[in-house]
Structures are given as structure tokens and as C-alpha cells.
C-alpha positions in Angstrom: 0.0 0.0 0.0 1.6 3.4 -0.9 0.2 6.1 0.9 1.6 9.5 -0.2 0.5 13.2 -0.7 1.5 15.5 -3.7 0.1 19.1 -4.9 -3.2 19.0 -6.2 -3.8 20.0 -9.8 -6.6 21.2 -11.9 -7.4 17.7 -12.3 -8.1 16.8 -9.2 -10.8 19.4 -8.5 -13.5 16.6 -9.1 -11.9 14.7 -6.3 -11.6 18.2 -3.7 -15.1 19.3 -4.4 -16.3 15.5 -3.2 -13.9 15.5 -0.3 -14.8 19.1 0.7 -18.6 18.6 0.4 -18.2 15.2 2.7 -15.9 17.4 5.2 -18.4 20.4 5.5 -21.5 17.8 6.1 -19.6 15.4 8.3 -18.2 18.8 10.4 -21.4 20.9 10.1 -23.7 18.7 12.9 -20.6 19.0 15.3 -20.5 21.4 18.2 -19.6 24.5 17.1 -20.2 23.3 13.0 -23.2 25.2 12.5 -21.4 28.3 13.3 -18.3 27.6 11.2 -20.2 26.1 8.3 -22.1 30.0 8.2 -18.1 31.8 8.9 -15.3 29.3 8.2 -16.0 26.6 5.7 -16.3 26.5 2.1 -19.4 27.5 0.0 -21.7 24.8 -1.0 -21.0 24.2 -4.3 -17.0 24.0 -3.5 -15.9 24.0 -6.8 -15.0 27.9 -7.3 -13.4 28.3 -4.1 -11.0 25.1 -4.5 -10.2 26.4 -8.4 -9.3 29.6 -7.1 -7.2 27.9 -4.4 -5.7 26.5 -6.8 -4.9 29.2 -8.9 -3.7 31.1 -5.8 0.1 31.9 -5.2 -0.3 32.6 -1.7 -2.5 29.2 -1.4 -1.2 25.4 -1.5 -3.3 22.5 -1.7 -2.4 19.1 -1.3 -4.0 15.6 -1.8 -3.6 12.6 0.1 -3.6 9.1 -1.8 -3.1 5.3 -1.4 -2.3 3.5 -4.4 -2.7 6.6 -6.3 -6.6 6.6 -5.5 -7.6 10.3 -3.9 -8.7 9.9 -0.8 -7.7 12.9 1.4 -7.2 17.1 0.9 -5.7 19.7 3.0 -5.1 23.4 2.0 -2.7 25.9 3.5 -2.9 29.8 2.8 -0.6 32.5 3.5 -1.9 35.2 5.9 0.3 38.5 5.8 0.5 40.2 9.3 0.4 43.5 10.0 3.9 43.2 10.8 5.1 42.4 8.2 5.3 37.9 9.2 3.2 35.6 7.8 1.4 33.0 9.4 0.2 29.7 7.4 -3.0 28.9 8.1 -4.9 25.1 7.5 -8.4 26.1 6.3 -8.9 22.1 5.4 -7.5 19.3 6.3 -9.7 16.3 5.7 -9.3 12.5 4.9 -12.2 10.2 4.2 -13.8 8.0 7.0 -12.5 4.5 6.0 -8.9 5.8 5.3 -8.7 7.1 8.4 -5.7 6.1 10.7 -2.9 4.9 7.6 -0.8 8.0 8.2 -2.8 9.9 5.2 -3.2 12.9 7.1 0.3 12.7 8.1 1.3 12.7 4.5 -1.1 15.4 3.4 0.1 17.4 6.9 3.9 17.2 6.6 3.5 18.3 2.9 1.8 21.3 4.1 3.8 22.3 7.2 7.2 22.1 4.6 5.8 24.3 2.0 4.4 26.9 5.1 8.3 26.5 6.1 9.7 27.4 2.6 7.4 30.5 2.5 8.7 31.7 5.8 5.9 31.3 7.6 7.0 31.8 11.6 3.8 29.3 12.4 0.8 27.3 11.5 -2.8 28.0 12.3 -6.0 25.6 12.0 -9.2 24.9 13.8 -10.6 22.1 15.3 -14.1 22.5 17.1 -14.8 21.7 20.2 -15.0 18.2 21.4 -13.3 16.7 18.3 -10.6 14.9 20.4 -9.4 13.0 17.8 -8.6 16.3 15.6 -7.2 18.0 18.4 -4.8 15.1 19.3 -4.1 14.9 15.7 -2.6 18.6 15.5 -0.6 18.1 18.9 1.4 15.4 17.3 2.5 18.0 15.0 3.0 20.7 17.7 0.0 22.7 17.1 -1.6 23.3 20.5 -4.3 25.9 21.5 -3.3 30.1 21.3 -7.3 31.0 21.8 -10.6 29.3 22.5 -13.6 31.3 20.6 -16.7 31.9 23.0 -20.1 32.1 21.3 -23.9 32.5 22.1 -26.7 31.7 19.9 -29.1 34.7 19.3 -31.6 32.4 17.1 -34.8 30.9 19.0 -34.1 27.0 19.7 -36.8 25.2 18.0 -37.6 23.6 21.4 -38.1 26.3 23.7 -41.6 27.2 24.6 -43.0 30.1 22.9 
């Protein structure tokens, strides 16, 4: 089994709009997923976003494979501080269920921490909502660790409160 991760290309868009449809419905009934899904996460279609991605100097996507079958995305982007540093920061970083646990994410995440390291980025950013242990232990075996928790109340009525 060869499980590697190389840039994406324009060819693989197919293959990132399925993976980052399946991430934004598998996240968005999560605690804290309806909120990022309105703030964070791709639009639905993902298509346009991704292409531009793509396109984007400042951007880097990456898929994960085994055996040369698709199975996994992440995408990096350049932030530019006021102070002139930039900060890269992991917008996506998904790998379908069953290929979960083969070192896919590892793959696609090393690729992306080396090219944030060859733009000069002093550090790496990404987001994992609230009780998703497994994502959160996932970025602490690369070193990522929390810097800020984001509070939030709900303004909307709760469709189960009495009127």
C-alpha cells in the first residue's frame, strides 16, 4: 500500500469538491459546526473556491492518496500580518472515514507544514471544534496546541423552547 501526498492540480478538483462537500457535512452537525459552516467553511458548491485555491500563489493545496486513488485534501494559505510575518494557516484538512488512521493525514500534513516552512511562515494555524478529540490530538502530534478558545452565544430561537 503506498500512501503519499503530492500538490493538487486542476485535475483533481473533481476529487476536492467531493472530499470538501463530505468534510463540510460530516463537520457541520458537530459542536460549534453550524457556526463555522455559516463563517469558516467552504461555500456549497465547493468548486470555485477550490479552483481559485488553486490558482492562488499565496495558497497550497495538497491531496492525500493510497495506491494513487484520492482519498484525502488539506489546504494551506498564507496570511500577511500587520507586521510584516506571515502566518500559514490550515483552512482544510480532511481525509475520508475508512482511510482514516494509515498515516494519510500525516502525508497530506507534513506536505503542508514544509511548503508553510519554505514561504517563511513563523507558524501554522488551523481549527478544530470543540469536542473533536481526535482532531485535536491529531494537530498536537504536530506541535499545534491551543493560542485562543472562541466563546459564542446563539441569538436564534431554539426550536424547542416554549414560545
Amino acid at each position: 500500500m503506498d500512501v503519499s501526498a503530492r500538490p493538487a492540480t486542476a485535475d483533481d478538483l473533481p476529487a476536492l469538491v467531493t472530499l470538501a462537500t463530505a468534510a463540510i457535512e460530516e463537520l457541520t452537525p458537530n459542536r460549534g459546526g453550524a457556526v463555522w459552516r455559516r463563517q469558516q467553511a467552504r461555500p456549497l458548491p465547493p468548486g470555485d473556491s477550490l479552483r481559485a485555491d488553486l490558482d492562488d500563489p499565496d495558497a497550497f493545496v495538497v491531496v492525500g492518496t493510497i495506491d494513487d486513488t484520492t482519498i484525502g485534501y488539506g489546504v494551506l494559505r498564507l496570511e500577511h500580518l500587520r507586521d510584516g510575518s506571515t502566518l500559514g494557516v490550515i483552512s482544510d484538512l480532511f481525509t475520508l472515514e475508512g482511510a482514516r488512521g494509515v498515516s494519510v493525514g500525516e502525508e497530506i500534513m507534513d506536505a503542508l507544514i514544509a511548503w508553510a516552512t519554505e514561504q517563511g511562515c513563523f507558524g501554522v494555524d488551523s481549527l478544530a471544534l470543540p469536542g473533536d478529540r481526535h482532531t485535536k490530538n491529531f494537530f498536537e502530534s504536530f506541535g499545534l496546541v491551543a493560542r485562543a478558545i472562541v466563546v459564542h452565544r446563539s441569538l436564534e430561537p431554539r426550536p424547542d423552547a416554549p414560545s
